[in-house]
C-alpha positions as CSV (number, residue, x, y, z in Angstrom):
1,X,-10.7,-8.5,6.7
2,X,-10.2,-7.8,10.4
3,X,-11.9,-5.3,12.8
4,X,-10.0,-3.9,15.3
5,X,-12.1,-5.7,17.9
6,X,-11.1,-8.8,16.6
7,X,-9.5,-11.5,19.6
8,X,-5.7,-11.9,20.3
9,X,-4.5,-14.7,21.3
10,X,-0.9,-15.8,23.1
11,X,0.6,-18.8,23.0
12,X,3.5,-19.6,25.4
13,X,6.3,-21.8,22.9
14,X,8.8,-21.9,26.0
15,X,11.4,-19.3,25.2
16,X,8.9,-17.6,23.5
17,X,5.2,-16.4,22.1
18,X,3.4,-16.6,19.1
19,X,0.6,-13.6,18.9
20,X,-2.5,-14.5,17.3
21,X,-5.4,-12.9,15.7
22,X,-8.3,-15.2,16.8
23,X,-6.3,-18.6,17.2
24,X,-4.0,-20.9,15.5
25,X,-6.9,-22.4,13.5
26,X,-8.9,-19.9,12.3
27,X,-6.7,-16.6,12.9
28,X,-3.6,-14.6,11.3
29,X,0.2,-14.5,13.5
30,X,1.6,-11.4,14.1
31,X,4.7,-10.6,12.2
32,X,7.4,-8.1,12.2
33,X,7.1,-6.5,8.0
34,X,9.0,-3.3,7.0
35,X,9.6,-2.5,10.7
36,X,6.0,-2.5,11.8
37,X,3.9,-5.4,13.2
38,X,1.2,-7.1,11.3
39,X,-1.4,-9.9,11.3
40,X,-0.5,-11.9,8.0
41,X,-2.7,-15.5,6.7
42,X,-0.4,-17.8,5.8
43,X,2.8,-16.2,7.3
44,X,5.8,-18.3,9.5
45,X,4.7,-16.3,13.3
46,X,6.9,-14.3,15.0
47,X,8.7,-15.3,18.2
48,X,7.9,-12.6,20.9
49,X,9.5,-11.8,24.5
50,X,7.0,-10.8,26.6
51,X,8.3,-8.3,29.5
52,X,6.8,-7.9,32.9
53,X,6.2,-3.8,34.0
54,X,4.9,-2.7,36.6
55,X,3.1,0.9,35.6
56,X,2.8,4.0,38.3
């Protein structure tokens, strides 16, 4: 069960991120399922683009 003050962690792959809940180890990747993102055990991660902004 996760708390919503549970740890995220980003790995940079190159061209891409994996999103972690915790860590690769002990954690659940983020996915994309049924158009909404989720934390999933045992699932293949997602590959994320991560997109500077600059906010006013």
């Amino acid at each position: 069960m996760s708390a919503k003050g549970d740890a995220v962690t980003f790995y940079d792959m190159g061209p891409y991120y994996e999103i972690w809940q915790n860590d690769r180890n002990t954690g659940r990747p983020l996915i994309i399922q049924d158009g909404n993102l989720r934390f999933v055990q045992g699932a293949t991660p997602g590959k994320f683009n991560l997109q500077d902004s600059t906010w006013d």
